[in-house]
N, C-alpha and C positions, 0 to 999 in steps of 0.2 A: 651528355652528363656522365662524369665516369662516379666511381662507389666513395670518392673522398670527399665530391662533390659540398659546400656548407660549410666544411670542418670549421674557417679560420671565424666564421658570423656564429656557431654554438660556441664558439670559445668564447670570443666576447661576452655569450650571453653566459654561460655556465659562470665564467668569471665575475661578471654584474651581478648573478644572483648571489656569491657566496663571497662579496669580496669584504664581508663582515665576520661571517664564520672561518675562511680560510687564514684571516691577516690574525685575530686572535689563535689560532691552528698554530700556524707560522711563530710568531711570537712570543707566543708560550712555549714551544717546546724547542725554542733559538734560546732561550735566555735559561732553561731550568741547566744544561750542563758549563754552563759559565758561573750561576751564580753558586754551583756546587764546587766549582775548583774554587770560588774564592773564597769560598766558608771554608772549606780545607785547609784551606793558606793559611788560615787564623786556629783552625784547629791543630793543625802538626804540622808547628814552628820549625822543629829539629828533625835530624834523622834518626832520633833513639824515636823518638815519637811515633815516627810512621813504621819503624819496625817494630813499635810493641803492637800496636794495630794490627800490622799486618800478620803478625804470627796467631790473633787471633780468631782472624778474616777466614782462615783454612778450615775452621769447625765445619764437617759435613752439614749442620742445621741451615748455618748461614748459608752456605755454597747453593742448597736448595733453593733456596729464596732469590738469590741475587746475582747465584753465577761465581766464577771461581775467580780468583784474584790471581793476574799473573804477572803486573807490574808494582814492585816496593818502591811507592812515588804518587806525589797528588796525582798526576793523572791516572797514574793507573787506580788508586783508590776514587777517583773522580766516574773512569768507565763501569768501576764496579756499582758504587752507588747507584749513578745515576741509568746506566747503560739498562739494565731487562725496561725499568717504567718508560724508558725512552722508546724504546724498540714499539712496547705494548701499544701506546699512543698513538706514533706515527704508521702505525700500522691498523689501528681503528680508523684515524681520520681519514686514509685512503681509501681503505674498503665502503665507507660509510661514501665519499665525494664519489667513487663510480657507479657505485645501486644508484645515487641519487638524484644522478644525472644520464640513466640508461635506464635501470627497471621502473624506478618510481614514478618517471618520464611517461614511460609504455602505461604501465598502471593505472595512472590519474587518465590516460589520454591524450598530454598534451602533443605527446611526439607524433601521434598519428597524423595531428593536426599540424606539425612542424613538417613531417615526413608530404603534406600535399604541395609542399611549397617544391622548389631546388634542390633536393638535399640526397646526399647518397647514402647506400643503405650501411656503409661505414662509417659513414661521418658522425653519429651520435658518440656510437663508443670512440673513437678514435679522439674527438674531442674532451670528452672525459677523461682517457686516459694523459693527453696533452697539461691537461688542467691539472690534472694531480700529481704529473712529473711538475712541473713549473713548483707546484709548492711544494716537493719533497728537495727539491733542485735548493728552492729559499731556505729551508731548513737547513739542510747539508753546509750551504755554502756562511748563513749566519751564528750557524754552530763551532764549525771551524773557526772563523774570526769570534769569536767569542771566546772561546776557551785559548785561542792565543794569546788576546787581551788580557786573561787573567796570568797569560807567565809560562803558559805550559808548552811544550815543545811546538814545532809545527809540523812534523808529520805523524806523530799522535793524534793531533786535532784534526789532521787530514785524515785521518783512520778514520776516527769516531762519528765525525760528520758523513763520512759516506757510506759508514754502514749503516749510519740511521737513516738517507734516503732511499739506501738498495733496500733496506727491509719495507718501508714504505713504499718502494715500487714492484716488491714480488707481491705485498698481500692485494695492491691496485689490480696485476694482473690475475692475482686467484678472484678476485670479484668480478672481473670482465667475464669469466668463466663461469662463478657463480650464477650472475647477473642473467644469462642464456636458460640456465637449468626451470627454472620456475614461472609462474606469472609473477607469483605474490614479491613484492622488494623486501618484505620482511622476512619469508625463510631466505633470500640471496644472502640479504645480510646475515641472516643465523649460518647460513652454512657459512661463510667466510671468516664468520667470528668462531665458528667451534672450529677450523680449522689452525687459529690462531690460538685458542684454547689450549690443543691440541698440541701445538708446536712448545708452549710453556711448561706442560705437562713431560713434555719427549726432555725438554734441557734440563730439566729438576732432575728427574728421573738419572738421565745420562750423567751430569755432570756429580752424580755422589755414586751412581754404582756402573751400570754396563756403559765406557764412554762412547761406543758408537752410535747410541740413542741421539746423544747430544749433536752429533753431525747431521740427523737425521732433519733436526730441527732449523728453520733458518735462524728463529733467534739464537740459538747455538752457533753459529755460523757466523755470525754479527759478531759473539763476546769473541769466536776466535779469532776474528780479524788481529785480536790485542793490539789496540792503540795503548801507545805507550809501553810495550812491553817488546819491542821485537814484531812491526805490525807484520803481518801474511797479507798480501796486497795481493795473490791469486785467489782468495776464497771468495773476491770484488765477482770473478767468474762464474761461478757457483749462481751466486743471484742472478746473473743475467742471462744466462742459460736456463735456469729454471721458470724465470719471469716472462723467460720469450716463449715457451713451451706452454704456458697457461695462458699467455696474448693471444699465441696462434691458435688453439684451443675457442677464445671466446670469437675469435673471429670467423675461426670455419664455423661453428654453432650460429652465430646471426646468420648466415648464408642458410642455413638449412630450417632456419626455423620463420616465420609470419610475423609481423609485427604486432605485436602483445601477447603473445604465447610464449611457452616456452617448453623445451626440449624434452620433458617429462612433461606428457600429457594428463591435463586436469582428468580425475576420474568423473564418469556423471554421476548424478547421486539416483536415487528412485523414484519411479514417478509418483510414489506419496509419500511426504515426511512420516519420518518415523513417532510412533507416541512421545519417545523421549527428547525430543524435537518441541514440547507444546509451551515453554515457558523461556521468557529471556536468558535467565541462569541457565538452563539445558544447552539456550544457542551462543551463548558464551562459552560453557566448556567445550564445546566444537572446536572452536574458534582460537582458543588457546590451550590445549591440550598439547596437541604439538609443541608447541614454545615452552610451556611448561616441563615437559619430561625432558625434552635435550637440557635444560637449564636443571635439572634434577641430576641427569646422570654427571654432568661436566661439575655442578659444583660438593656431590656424591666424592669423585673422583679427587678433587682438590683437596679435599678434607683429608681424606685416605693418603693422600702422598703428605701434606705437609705434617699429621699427626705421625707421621710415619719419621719424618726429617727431625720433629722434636725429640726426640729422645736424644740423641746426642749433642743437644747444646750444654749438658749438663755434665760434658765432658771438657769444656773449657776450664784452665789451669790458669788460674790467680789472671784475670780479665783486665784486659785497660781499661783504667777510669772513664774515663770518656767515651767508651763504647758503652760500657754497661750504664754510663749516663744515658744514652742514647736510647738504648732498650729498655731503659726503666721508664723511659717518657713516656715511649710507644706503649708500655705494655703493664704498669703499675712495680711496685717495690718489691715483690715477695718471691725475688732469686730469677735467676737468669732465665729458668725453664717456661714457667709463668709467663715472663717479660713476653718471650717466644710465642708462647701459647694465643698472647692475648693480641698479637701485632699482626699474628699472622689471622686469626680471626675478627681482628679488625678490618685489615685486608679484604675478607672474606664477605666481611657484611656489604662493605662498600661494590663487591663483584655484586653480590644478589640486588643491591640497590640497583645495578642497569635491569637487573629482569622489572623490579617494578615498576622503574618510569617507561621501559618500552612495552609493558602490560596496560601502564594507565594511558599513555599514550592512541594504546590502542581505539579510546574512544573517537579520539580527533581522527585518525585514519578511517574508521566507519564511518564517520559523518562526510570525511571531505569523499571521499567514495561514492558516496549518495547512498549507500546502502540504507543507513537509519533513516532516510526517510521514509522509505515501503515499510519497517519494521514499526516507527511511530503511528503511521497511520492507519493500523490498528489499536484496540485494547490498552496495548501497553503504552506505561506514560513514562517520560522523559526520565524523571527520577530511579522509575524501577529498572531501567536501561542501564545505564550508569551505573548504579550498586550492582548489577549483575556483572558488568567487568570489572570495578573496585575491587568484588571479592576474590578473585584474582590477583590482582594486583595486589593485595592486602596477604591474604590466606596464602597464596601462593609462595612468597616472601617467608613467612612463616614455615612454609615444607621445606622451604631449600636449605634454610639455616639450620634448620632440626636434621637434615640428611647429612648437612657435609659437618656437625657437630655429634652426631654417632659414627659417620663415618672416621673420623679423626679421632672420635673417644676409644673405637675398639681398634683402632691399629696402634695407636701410641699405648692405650693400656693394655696389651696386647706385650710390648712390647719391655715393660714393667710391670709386667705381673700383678694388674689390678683396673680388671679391663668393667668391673662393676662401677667400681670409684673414680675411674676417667672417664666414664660415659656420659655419666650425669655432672662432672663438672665443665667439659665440654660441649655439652648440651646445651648450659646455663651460657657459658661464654658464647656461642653463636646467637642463642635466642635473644641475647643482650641487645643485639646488634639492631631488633626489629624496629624499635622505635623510631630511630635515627633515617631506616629506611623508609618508614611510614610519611615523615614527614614530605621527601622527593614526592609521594607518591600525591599526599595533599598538595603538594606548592603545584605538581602537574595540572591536578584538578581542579587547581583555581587558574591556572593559565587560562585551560582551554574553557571555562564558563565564563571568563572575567575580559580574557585578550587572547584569542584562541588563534591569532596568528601569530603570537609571541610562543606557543606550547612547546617548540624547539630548545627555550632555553631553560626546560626540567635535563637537558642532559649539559647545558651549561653546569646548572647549577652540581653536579654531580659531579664533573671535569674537577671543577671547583674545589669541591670536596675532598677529593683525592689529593689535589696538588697541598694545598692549605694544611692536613692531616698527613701527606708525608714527608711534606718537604717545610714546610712552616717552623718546625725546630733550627732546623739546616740551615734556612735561608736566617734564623735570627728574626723573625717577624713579630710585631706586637703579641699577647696572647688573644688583647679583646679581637684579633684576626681572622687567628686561627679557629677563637669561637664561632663564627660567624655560621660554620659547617656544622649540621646537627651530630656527626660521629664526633666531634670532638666533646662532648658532653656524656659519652655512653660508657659505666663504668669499666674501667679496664681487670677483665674476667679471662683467666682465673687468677688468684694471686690475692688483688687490693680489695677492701673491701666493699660489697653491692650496699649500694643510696638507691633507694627507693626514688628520689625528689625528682632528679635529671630523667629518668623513665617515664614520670608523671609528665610534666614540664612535655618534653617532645611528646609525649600522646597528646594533649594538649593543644600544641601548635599543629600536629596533624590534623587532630579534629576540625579546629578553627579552619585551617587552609581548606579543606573536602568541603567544610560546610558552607563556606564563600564559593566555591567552584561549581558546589550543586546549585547555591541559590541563584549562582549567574546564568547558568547553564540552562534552568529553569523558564528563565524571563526572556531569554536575545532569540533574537532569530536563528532559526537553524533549514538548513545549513551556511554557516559563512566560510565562503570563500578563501 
């Protein structure tokens, strides 16, 4: 038996598990850069069109957000819209399909038990990583035909498509490496996601002030491929170079380390809990403390750079219609700053919304763990279990918004000389956002008491949220659609005016969703499978 031993029978099986999650993966993010060149087509008809656009596209605020515009042309206004959320995506769904299928594997136990069979000590990861080229491969190749479809050149589309699956196969191999570092699959995936963080943070940054930041970043690396603009078909090198460097990294790591460990050894704790140790809420902040503070500094950090980017959108000179349409959607009526303000903390709320559903989440991973059952069978009862991680989930949601809403108040008021009076209405725009998040964290909570092998699709529904609320204008979609998502209900702060009613209304439906979740959760058997 040599180390590859299995590979082609985990394939099939990785592939059978996820050939529901991977086909909508694939799908959705095949059709979002086609159906942006064809809304384009209808939005700038002419070429005065797209050069009034594009003379507006160069505002350092925009460039922050989106990346810098280097082709005057649908496509190239095609790779700027859609290109960073493309990158962002296809780079969560690979990270997430390698933990999912190597650490959470290890985790649960099942691999230990797959590893007594045939199987070599590469074959996991190598299978994984197989699985998640196949569907960056499907991406790449239905993105390209897509956006040809719509009229746009063909090695444009060859650009755009392959740097959306190189970006998707560098962050597969930073998770292969992640995936080695830890036992737990949820800090692999945290470390792989703040390194993605991280990389969004490096191209904002680079692309309005030092541009060698920007190179630093892969998604920088992706926008300079410039499909449509003169593509650079060497920086294809870059990623695959770097990709191989983080493969052979998680491969030497599985050789050195046991199966279900990982490379950083678990510390022991004491041989007596500590006092502060004697209540469920005490072994919840444990438990989520970690998760919390990196999701505190990362969305800290966001705030402070984008509050930082607004200040100069207010330096746009007589705006195209159609743009300042656009941002008035996103962001309410009351001047372009505002617009910015409110779009990009819309943005914002929907990021803290993944910390809640993978907080409320957290309960189902204790349970299928078996951990909660030593914990239930004590004292504590099912109910007071639950509200001890909720308040997390809940409260926590609430710290992050509140951080990256001062963090954003004092650099932009900072910045305009009124860092008292941007603080507190920055504040108010982030904190806005909570309801909206509350509710993810309800629809969770009734997953896992109601259909707790369904609990996977609280971050469907989030994918959701995002696509529907950024692209839902774009694509021309009904509104009763676009409603459907609780942030499209949340008032758009600062700027248009605060309704009380839409705040009420999703506190509301979160309550209902948590109190259907607890009562299910209450009555079924636990643990299920």
């Amino acid at each position: 038996m040599n180390s590859l031993t299995g590979t082609y029978a985990l394939m099939r099986l990785a592939l059978r598990l996820d050939r529901v999650r991977l086909t909508v993966w694939v799908l959705g993010l095949a059709v979002m850069p086609m159906g942006t060149a064809a809304n384009y087509v209808k939005l700038y008809p002419t070429e005065e069109d797209l050069h009034a656009v594009s003379a507006v596209l160069t505002n350092p605020s925009l460039v922050a957000m989106s990346g810098p515009l280097f082709g005057v042309s649908i496509g190239g206004l095609t790779a700027w819209k859609i290109g960073v959320t493309e990158f962002i995506l296809v780079a969560l769904m690979s990270l997430l399909t390698v933990v999912r299928h190597t650490r959470t594997e290890e985790e649960t136990g099942r691999l230990e038990l797959i590893r007594a069979t045939v199987i070599g000590r590469y074959a996991p990861l190598t299978a994984a990583l197989l699985v998640t080229a196949l569907a960056n491969l499907a991406i790449a190749v239905l993105s390209t035909l897509g956006l040809m479809a719509a009229g746009l050149p063909a090695a444009g589309s060859a650009a755009f498509g392959l740097a959306t699956g190189l970006v998707g196969m560098l962050f597969a191999a930073i998770a292969a490496a992640s995936a080695q570092l830890t036992q737990s699959a949820r800090t692999a995936s945290g470390i792989a996601g703040a390194v993605l963080g991280g990389t969004y943070l490096l191209r904002a940054v680079g692309d309005t002030g030092p541009t060698w930041l920007s190179w630093v970043s892969p998604t920088g690396w992706a926008l300079h491929m410039r499909p449509y603009a003169g593509e650079r078909w060497w920086i294809a090198a870059l990623f695959v170079g770097v990709a191989a460097v983080f493969a052979t990294l998680g491969y030497a790591l599985v050789h050195r380390r046991d199966v279900g460990a990982g490379l950083l050894p678990e510390r022991p704790g004491p041989a007596a809990a500590s006092p502060a140790l004697r209540s469920p809420l005490a072994l919840a902040w444990r438990l989520h403390r970690g998760l919390l503070l990196g999701w505190a500094i990362g969305l800290a950090l966001t705030g402070a750079v984008m509050g930082g980017a607004a200040a100069g959108i207010g330096d746009l000179k007589s705006p195209n219609q159609q743009l300042t349409d656009i941002l008035t959607r996103m962001g309410g009526r009351s001047g372009l700053t505002d617009a910015f303000l409110a779009a990009i903390f819309g943005i914002t709320g929907m990021v803290a919304a993944a910390y809640t559903v993978q907080a409320t989440l957290r309960l189902r991973q204790e349970e299928s763990s078996g951990r909660v059952e030593a914990l239930l069978a004590t004292r504590v009862g099912r109910l007071r279990w639950a509200m001890s991680h909720l308040a997390f989930a809940l409260l926590g949601t609430a710290l992050l918004l509140a951080l990256s809403g001062v963090a954003g108040g004092l650099v932009y008021g900072a910045q305009v000389h009124d860092i008292g009076g941007q603080v507190g209405r920055l504040l108010g725009a982030a904190l806005v956002q909570l309801p909206a998040a509350w509710v993810l964290a309800g629809f969770g909570t009734a997953l896992i008491g109601l259909v707790p092998r369904l609990s996977a699709l609280a971050w469907a529904a989030l994918i959701l949220s995002v696509l529907l609320v950024e692209l839902g204008a774009l694509f021309g979609l009904s509104q009763w659609i676009v409603d459907l998502t609780p942030f499209a209900h949340v008032p758009k702060l600062p700027g248009s005016g605060f309704t009380v009613a839409p705040i009420l209304w999703l506190t509301v439906i979160a309550v209902a969703l948590g109190a259907a979740g607890l009562a299910g959760l209450r009555r079924r058997d636990m643990p299920v499978a």
